[in-house]
Structures are given as C-alpha cells and as structure tokens.
Biopython code that builds the backbone (N, CA, C, O; Angstrom):
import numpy as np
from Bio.PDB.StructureBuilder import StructureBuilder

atoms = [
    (1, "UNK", "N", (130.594, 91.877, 129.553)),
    (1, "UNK", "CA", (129.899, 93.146, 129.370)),
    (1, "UNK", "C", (128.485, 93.027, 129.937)),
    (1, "UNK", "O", (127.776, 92.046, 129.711)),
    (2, "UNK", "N", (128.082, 94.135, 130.732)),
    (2, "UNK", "CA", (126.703, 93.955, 131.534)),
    (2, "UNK", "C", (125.632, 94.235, 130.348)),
    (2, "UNK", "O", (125.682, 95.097, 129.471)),
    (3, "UNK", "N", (124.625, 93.217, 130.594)),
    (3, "UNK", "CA", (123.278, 94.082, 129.530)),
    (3, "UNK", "C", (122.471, 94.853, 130.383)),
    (3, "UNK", "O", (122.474, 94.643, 131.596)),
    (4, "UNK", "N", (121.870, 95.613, 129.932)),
    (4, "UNK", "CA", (120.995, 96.594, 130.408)),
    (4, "UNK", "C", (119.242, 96.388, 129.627)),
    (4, "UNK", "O", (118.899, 96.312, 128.447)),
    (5, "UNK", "N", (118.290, 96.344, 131.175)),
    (5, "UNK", "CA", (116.993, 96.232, 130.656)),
    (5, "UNK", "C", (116.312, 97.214, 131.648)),
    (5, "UNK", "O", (116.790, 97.504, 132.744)),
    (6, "UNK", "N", (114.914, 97.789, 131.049)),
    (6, "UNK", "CA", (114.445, 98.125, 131.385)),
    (6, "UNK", "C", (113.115, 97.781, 132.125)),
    (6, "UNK", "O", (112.299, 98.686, 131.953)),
    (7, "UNK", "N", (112.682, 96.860, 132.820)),
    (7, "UNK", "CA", (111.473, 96.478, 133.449)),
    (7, "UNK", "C", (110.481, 96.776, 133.045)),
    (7, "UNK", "O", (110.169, 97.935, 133.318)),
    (8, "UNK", "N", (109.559, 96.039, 132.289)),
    (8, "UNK", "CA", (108.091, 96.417, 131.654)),
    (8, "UNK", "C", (106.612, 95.814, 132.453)),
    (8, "UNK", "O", (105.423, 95.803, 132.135)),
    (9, "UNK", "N", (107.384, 95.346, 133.624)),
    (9, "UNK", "CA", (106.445, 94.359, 134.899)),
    (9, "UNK", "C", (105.279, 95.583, 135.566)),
    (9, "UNK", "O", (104.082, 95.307, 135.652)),
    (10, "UNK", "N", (105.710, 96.620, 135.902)),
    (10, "UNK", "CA", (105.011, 97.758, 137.033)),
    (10, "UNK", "C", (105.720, 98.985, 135.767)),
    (10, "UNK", "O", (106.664, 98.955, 134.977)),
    (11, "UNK", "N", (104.690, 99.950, 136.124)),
    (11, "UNK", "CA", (105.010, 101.520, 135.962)),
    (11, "UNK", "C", (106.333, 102.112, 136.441)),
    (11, "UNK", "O", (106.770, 103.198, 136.059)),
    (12, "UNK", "N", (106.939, 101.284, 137.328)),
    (12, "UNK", "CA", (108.534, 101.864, 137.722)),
    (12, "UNK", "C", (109.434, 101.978, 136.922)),
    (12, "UNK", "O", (110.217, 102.927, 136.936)),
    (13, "UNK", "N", (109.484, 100.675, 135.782)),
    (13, "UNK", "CA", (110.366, 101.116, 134.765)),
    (13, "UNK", "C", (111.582, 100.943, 135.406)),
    (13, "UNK", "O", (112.532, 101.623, 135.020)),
    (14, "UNK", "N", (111.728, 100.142, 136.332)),
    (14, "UNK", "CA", (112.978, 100.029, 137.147)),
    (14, "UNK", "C", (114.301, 100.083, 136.064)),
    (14, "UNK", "O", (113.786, 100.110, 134.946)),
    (15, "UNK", "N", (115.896, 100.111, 135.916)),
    (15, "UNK", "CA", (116.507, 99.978, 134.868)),
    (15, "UNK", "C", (117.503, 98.917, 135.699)),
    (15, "UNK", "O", (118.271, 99.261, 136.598)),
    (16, "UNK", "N", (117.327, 97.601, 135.220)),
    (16, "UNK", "CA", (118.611, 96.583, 135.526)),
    (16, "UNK", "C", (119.308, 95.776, 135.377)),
    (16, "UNK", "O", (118.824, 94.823, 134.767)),
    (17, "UNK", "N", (120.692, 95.646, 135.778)),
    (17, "UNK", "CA", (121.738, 95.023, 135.128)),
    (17, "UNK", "C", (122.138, 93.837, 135.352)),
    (17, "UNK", "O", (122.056, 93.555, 136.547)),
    (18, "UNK", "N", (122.495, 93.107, 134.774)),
    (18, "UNK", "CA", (122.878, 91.836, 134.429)),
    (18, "UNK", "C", (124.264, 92.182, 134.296)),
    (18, "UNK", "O", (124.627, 92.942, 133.399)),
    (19, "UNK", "N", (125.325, 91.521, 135.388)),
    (19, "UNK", "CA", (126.686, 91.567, 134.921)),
    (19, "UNK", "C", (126.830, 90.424, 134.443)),
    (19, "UNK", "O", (125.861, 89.749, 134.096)),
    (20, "UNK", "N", (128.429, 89.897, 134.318)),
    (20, "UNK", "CA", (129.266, 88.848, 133.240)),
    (20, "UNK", "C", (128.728, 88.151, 134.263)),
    (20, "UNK", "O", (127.552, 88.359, 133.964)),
    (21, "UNK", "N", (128.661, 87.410, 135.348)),
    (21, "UNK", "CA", (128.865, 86.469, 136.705)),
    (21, "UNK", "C", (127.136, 86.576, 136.633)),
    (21, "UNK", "O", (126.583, 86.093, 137.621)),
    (22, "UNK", "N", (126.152, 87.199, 135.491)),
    (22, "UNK", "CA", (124.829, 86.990, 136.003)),
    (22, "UNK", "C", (124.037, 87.427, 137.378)),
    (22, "UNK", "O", (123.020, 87.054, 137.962)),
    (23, "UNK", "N", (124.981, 88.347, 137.562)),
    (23, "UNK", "CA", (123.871, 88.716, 138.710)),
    (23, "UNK", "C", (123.306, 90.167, 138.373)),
    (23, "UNK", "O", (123.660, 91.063, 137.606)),
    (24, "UNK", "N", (122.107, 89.972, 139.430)),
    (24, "UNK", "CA", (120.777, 91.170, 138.516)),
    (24, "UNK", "C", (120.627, 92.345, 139.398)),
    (24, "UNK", "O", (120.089, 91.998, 140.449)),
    (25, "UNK", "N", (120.852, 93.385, 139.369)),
    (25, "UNK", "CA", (121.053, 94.376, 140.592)),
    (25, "UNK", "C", (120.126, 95.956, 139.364)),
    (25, "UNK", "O", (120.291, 96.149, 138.159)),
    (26, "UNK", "N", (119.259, 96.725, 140.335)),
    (26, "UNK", "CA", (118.669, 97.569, 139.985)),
    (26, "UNK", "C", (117.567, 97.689, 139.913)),
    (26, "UNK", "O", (117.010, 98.769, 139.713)),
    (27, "UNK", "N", (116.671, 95.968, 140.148)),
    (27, "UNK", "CA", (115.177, 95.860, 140.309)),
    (27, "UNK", "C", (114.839, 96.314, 141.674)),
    (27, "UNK", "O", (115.628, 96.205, 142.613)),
    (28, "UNK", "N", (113.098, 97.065, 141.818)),
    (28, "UNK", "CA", (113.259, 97.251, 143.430)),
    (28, "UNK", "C", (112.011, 96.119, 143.786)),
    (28, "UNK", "O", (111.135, 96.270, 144.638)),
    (29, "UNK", "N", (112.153, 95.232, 143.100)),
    (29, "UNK", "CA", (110.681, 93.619, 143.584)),
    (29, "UNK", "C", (111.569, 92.719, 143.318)),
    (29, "UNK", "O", (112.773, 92.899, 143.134)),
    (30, "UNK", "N", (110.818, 91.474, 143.290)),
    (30, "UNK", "CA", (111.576, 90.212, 142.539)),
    (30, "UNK", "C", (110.642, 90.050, 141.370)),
    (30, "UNK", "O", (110.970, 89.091, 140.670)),
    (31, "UNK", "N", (109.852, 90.531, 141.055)),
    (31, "UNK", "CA", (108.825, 90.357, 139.725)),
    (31, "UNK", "C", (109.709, 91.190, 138.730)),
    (31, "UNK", "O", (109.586, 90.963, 137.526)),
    (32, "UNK", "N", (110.559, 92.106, 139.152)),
    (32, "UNK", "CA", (112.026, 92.684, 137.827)),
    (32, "UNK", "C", (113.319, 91.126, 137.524)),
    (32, "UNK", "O", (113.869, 90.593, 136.561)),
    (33, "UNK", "N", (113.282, 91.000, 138.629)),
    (33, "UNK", "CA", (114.241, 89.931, 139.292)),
    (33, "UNK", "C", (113.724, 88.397, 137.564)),
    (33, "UNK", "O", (114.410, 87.983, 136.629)),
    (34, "UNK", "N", (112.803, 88.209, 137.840)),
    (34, "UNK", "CA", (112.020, 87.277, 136.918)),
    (34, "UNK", "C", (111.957, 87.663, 135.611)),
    (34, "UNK", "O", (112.265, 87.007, 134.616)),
    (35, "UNK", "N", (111.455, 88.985, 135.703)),
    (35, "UNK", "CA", (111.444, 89.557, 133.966)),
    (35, "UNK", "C", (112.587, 89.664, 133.237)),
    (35, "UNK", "O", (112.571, 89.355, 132.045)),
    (36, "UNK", "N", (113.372, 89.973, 133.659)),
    (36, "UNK", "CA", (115.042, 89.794, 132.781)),
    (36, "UNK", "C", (115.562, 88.058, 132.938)),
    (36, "UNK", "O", (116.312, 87.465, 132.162)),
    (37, "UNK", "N", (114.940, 87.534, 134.116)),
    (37, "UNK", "CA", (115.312, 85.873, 133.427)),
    (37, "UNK", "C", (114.916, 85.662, 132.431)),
    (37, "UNK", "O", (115.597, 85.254, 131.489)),
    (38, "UNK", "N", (113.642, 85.906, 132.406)),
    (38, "UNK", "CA", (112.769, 85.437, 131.544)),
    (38, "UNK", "C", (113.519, 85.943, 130.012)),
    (38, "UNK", "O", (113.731, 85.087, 129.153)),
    (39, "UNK", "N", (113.877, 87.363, 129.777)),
    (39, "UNK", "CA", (114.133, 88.119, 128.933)),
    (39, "UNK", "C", (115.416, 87.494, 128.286)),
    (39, "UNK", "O", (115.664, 87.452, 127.081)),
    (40, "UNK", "N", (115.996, 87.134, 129.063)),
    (40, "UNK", "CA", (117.438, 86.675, 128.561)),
    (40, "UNK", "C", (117.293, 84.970, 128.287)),
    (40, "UNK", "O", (118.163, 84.246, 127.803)),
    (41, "UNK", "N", (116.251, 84.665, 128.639)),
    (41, "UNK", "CA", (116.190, 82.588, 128.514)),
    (41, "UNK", "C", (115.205, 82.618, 126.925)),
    (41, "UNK", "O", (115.586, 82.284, 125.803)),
    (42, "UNK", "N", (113.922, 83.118, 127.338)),
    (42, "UNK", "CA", (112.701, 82.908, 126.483)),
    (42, "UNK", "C", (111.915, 84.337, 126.377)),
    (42, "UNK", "O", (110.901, 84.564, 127.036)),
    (43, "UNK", "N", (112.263, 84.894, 125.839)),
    (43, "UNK", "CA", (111.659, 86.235, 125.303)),
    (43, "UNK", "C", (109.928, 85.953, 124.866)),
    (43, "UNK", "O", (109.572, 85.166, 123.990)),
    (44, "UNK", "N", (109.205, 86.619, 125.528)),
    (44, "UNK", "CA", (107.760, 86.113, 124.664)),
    (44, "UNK", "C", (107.165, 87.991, 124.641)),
    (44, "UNK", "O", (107.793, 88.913, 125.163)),
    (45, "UNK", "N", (106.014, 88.106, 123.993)),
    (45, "UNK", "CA", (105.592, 89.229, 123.751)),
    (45, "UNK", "C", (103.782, 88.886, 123.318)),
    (45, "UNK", "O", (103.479, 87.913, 122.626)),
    (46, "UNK", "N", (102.874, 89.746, 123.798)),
    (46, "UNK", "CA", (101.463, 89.720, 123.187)),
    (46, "UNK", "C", (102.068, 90.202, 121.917)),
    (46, "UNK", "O", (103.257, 90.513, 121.847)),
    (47, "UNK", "N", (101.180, 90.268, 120.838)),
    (47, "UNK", "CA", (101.091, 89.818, 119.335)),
    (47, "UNK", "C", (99.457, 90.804, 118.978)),
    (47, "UNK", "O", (98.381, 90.340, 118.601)),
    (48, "UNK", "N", (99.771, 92.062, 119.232)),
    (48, "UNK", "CA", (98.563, 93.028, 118.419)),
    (48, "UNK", "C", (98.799, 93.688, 117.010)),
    (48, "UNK", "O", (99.843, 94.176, 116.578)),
    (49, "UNK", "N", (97.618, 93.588, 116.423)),
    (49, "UNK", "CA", (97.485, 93.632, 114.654)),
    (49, "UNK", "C", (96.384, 93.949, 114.382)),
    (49, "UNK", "O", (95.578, 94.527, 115.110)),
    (50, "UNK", "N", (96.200, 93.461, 112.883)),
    (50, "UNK", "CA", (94.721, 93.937, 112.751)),
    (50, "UNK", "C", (94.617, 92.876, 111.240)),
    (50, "UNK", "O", (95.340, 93.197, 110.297)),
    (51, "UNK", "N", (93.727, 91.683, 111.101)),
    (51, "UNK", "CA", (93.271, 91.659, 110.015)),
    (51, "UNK", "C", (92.021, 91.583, 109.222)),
    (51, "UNK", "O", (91.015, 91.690, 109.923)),
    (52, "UNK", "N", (91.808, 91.429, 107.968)),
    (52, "UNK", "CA", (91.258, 92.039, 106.696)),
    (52, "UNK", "C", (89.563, 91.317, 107.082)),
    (52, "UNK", "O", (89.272, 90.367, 107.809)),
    (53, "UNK", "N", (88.833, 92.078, 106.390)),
    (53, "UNK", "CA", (87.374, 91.257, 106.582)),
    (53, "UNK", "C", (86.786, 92.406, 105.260)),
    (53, "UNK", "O", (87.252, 93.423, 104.745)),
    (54, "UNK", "N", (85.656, 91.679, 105.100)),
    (54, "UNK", "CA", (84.748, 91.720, 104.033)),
    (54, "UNK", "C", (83.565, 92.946, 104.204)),
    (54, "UNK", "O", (82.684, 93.171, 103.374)),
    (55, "UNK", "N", (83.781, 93.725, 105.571)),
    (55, "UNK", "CA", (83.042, 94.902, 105.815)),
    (55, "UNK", "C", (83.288, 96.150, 105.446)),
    (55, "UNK", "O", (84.090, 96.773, 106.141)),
    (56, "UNK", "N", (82.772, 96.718, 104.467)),
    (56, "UNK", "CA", (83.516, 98.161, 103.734)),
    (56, "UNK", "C", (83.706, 99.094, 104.792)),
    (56, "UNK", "O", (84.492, 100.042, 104.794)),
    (57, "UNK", "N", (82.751, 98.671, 105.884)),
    (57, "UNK", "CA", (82.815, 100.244, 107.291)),
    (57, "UNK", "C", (83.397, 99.348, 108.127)),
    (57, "UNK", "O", (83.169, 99.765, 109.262)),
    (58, "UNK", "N", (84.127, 98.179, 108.194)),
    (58, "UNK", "CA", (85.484, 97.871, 109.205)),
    (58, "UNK", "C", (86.074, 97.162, 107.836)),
    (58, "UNK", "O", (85.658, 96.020, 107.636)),
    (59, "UNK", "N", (86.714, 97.542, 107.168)),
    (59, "UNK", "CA", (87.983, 96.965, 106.645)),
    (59, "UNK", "C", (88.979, 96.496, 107.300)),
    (59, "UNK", "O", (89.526, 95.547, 106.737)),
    (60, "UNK", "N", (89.348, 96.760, 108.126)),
    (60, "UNK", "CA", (90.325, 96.171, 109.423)),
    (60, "UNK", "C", (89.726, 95.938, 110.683)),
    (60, "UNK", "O", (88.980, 96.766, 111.206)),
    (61, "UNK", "N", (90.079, 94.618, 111.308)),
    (61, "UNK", "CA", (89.440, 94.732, 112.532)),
    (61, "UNK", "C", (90.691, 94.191, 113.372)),
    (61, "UNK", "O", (91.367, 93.285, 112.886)),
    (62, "UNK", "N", (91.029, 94.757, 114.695)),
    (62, "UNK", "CA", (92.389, 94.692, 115.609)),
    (62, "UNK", "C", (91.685, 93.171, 116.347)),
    (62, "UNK", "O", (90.540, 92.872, 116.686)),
    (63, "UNK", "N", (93.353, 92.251, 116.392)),
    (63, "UNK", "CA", (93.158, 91.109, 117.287)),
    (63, "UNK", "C", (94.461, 90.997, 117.850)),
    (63, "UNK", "O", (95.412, 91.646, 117.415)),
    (64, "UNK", "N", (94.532, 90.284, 118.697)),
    (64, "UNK", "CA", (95.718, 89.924, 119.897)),
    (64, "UNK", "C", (95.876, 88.667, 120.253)),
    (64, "UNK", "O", (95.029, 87.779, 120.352)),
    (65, "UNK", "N", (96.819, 88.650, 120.409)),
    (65, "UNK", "CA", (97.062, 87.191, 121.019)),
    (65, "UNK", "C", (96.933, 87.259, 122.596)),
    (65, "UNK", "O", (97.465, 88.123, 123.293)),
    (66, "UNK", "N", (95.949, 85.955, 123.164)),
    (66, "UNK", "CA", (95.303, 85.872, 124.007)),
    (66, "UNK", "C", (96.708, 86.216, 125.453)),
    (66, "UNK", "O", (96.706, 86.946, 126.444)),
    (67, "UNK", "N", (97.270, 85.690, 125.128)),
    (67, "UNK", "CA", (98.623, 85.561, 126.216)),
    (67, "UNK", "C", (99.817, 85.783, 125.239)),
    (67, "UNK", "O", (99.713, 85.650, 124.020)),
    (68, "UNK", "N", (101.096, 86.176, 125.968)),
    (68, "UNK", "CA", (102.333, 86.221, 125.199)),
    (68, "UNK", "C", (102.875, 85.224, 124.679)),
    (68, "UNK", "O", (102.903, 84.203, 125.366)),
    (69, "UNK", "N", (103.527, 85.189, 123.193)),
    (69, "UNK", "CA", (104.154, 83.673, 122.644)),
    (69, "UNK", "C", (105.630, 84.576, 122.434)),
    (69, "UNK", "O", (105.962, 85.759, 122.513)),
    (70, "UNK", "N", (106.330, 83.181, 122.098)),
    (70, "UNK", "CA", (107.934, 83.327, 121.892)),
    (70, "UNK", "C", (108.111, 84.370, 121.009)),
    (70, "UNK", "O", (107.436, 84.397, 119.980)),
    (71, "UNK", "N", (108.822, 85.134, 121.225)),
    (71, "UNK", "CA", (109.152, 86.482, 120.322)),
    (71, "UNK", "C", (109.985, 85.649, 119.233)),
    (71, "UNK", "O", (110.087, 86.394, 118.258)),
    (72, "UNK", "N", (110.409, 84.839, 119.062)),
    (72, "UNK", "CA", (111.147, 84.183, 117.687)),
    (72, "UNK", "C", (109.849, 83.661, 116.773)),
    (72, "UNK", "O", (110.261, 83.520, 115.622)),
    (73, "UNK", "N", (108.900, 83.434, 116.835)),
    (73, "UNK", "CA", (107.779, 83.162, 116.454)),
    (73, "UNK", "C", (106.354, 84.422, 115.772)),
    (73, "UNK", "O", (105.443, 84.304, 114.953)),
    (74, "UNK", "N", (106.742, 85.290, 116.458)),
    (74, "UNK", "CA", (106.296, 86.496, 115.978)),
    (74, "UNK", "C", (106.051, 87.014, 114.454)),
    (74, "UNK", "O", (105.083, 87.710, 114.147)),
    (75, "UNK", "N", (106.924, 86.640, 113.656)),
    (75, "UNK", "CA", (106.934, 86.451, 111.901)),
    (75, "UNK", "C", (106.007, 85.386, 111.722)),
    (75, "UNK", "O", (104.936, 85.909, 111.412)),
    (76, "UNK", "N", (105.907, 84.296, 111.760)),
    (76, "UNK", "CA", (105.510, 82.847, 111.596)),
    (76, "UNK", "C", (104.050, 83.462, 112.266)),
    (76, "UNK", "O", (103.108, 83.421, 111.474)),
    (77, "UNK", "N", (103.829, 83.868, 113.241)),
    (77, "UNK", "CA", (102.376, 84.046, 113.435)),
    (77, "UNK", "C", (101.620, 84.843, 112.843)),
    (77, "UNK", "O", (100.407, 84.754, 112.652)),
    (78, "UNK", "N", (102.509, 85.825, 112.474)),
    (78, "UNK", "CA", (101.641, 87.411, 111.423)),
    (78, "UNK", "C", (101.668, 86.533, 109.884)),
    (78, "UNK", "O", (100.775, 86.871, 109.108)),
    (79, "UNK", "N", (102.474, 85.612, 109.475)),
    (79, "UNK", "CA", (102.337, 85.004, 108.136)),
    (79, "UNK", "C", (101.191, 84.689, 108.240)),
    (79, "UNK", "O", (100.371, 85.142, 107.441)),
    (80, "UNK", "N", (100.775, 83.738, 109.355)),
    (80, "UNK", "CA", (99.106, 82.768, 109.496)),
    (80, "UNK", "C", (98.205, 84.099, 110.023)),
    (80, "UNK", "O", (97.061, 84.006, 109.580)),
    (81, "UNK", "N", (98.364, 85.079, 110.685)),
    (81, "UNK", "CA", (97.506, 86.165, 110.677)),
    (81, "UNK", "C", (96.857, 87.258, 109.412)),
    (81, "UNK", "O", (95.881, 88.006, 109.474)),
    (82, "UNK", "N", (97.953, 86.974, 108.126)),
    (82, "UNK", "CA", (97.359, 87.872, 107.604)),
    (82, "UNK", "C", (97.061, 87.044, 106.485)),
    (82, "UNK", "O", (97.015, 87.527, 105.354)),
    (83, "UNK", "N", (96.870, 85.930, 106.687)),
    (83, "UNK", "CA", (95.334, 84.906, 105.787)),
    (83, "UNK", "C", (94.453, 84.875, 105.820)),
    (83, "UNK", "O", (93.677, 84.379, 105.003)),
    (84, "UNK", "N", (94.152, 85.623, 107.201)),
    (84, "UNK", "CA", (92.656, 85.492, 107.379)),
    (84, "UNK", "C", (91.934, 86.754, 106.883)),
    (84, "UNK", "O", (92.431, 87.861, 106.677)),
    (85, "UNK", "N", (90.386, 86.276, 106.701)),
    (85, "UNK", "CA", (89.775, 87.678, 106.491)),
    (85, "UNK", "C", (88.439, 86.777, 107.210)),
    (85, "UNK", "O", (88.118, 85.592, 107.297)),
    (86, "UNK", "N", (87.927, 88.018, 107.627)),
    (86, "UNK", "CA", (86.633, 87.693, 108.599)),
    (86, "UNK", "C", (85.595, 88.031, 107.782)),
    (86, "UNK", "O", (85.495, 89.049, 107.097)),
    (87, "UNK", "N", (84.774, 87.062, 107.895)),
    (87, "UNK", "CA", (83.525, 86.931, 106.340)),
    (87, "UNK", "C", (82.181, 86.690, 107.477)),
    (87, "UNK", "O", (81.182, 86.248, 106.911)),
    (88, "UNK", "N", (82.055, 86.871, 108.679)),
    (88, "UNK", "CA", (81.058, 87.027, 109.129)),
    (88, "UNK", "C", (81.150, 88.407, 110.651)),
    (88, "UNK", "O", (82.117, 88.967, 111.168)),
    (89, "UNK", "N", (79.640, 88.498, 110.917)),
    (89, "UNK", "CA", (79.908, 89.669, 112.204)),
    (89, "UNK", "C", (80.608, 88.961, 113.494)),
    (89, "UNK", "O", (80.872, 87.812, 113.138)),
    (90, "UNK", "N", (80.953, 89.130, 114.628)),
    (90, "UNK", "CA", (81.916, 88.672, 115.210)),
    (90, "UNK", "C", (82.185, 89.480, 116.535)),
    (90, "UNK", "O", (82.058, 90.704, 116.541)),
    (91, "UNK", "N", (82.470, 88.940, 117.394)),
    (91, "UNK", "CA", (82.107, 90.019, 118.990)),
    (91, "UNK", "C", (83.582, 89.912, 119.560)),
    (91, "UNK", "O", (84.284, 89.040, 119.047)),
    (92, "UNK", "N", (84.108, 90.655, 120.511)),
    (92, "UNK", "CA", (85.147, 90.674, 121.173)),
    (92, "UNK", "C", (85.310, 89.409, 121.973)),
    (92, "UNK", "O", (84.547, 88.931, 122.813)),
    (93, "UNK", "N", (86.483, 88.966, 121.524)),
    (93, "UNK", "CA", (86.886, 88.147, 122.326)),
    (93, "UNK", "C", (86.867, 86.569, 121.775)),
    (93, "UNK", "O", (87.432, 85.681, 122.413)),
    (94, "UNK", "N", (86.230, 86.339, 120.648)),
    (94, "UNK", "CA", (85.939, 85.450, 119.605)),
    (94, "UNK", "C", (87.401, 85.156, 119.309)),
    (94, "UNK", "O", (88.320, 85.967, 119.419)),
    (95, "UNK", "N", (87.508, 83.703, 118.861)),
    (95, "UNK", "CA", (88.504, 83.242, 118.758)),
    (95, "UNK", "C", (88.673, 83.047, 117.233)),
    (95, "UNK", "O", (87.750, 82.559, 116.581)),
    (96, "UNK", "N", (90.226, 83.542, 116.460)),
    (96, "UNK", "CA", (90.106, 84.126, 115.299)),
    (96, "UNK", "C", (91.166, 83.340, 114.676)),
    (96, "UNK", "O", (91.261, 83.494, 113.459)),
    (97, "UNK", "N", (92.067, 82.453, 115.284)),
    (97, "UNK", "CA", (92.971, 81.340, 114.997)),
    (97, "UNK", "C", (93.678, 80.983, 116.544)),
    (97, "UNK", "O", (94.640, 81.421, 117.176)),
    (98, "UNK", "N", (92.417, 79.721, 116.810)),
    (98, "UNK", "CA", (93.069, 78.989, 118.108)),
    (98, "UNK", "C", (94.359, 77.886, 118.333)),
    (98, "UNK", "O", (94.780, 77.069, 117.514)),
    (99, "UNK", "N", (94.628, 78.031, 119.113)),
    (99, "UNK", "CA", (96.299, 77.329, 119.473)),
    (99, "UNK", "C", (97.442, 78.226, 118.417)),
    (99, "UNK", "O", (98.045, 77.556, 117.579)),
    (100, "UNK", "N", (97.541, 78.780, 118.445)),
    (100, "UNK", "CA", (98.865, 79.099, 116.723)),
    (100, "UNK", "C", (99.591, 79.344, 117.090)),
    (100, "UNK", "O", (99.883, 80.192, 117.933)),
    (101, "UNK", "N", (100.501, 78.117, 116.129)),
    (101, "UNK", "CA", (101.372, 77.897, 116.199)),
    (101, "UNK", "C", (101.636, 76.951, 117.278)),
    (101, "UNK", "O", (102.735, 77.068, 117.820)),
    (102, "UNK", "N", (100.859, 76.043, 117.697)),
    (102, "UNK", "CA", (100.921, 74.784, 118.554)),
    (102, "UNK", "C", (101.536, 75.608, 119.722)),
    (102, "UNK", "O", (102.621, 75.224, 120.160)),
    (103, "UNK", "N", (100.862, 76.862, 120.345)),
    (103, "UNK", "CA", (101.610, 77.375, 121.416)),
    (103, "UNK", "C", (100.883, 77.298, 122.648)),
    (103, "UNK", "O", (101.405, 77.287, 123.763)),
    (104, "UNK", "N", (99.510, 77.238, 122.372)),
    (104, "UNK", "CA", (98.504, 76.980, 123.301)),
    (104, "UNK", "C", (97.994, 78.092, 123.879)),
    (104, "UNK", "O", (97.609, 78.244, 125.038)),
    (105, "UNK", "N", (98.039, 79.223, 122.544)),
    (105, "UNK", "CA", (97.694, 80.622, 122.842)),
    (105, "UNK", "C", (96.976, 80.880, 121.158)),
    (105, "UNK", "O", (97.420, 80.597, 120.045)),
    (106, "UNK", "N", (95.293, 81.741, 121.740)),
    (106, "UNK", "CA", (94.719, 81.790, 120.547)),
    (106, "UNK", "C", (94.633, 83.502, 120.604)),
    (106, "UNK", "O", (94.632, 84.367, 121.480)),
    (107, "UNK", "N", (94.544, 83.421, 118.783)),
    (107, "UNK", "CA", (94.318, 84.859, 118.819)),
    (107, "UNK", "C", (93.262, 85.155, 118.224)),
    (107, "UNK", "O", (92.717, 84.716, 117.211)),
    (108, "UNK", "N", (92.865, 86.459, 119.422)),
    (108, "UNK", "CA", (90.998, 86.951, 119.578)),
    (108, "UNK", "C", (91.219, 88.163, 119.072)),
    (108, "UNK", "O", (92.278, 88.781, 118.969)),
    (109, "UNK", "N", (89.769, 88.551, 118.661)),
    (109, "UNK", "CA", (89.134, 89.754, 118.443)),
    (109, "UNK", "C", (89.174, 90.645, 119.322)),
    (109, "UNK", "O", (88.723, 90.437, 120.449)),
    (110, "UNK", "N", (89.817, 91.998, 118.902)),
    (110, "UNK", "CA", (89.190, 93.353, 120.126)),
    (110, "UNK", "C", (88.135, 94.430, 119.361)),
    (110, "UNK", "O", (88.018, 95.618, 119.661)),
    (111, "UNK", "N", (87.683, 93.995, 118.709)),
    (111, "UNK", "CA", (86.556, 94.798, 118.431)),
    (111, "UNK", "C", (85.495, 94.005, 117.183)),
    (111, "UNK", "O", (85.655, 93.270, 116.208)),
    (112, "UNK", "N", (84.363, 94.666, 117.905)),
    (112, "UNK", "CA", (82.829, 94.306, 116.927)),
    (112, "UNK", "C", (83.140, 94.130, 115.708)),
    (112, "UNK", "O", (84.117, 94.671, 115.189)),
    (113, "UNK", "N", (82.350, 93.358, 115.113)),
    (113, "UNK", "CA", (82.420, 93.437, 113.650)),
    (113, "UNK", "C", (80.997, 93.049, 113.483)),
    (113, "UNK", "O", (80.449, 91.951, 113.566)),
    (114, "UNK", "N", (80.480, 94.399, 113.189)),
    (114, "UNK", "CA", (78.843, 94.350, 112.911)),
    (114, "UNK", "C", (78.514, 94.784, 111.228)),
    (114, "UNK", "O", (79.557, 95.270, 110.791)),
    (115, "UNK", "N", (77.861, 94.779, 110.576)),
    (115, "UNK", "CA", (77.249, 94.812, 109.484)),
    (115, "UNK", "C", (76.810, 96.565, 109.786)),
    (115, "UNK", "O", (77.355, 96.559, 110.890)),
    (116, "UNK", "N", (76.382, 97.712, 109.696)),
    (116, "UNK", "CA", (75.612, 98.919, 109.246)),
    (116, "UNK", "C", (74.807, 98.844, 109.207)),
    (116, "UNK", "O", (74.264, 98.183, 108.322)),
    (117, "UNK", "N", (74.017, 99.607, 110.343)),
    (117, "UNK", "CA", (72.560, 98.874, 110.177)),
    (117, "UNK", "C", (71.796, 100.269, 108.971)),
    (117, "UNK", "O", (72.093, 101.413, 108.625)),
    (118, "UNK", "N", (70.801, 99.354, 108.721)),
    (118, "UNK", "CA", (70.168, 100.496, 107.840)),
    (118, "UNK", "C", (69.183, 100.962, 108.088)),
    (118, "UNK", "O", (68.223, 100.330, 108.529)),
    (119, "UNK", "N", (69.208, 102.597, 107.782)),
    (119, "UNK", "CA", (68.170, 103.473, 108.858)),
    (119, "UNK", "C", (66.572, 103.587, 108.225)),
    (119, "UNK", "O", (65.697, 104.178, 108.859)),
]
sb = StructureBuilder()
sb.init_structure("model")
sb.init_model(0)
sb.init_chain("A")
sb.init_seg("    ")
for serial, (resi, resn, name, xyz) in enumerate(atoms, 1):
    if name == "N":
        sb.init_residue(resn, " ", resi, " ")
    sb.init_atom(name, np.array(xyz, "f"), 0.0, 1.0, " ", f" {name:<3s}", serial, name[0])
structure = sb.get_structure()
C-alpha cells in the first residue's frame, strides 16, 4: 500500500508517493525526494511551547527548540520543559535547557522577559 506525504520543504506543498517497491514519485526537487526519506527513517520536528516564569505581566514566555529533534522524543522533552520556570529577565535567544535530551539541540527563548518598568 503506497503512503502518501505532503512536502513541508518549499511552499509547493508538493503531494508524494511512496509505493510498496519504495519508490518516490510526485516531488518536483530532490529536497521532497529527502524529506519523505527522512520522514519514513527518522521523523524529527522543531519543539515550540511556552514555559512558566515568575513575571505577573509574562506569565508565559514561548521557547523552541534550536533545531529539529526526533519526533519520538517530543513527550520526554515537554516533561523536562515544563520544570522550568524562569526566575530572572532573559533576552531572545538565551539558552533555557541546553543539549536535551543528549540530542545536541538546546532550547531557547523567543521572547523578552523584562520586569515593568515603573513610571
């Protein structure tokens, strides 16, 4: 039975198939050609969230994982993600739990975490 993917590489959205015999027909690059190897060997995915900190005017602050990790790992990383709480101010791009999960991918900050200033 053929699987069917949709290409998330370019805006084309190309749609392509994988028959029984493995061959890949429907990409129009070889960068589609790669993404369904990839998809069907080692699935990985960026990892965006948001956790907890000690600022009443950011109660949540959004972080990402720097590069994509194994999508089987994805649970196991939000367990160690939502331990943290950020107890100081903190700039984009700050590293918020480096290596995790021994993957050699850290996950950063996408936004400020400043204190209110007072007027």
């Amino acid at each position: 039975m053929a699987k069917e993917f949709i290409c998330i590489v370019c805006p084309r959205g190309c749609h392509v198939s994988v028959d029984d015999l493995g061959k890949i027909t429907g990409n129009q690059c070889k960068r589609g050609e790669t993404y369904v190897i990839n998809e069907m060997t080692n699935p990985k995915r960026v990892l965006t969230t948001t956790v907890k900190t000690i600022f009443p005017e950011v109660p949540r602050a959004s972080v990402k994982t720097k590069e994509a990790i194994p999508k089987g790992l994805i649970y196991q990383a939000m367990a160690l993600i939502n331990q943290v709480v950020i107890e100081k101010e903190m700039h984009i791009g700050e590293v918020i739990i480096p290596n995790i999960l021994n993957t050699g991918v850290d996950v950063v900050l996408t936004k400020e975490i400043r204190r209110k200033e007072e007027r």
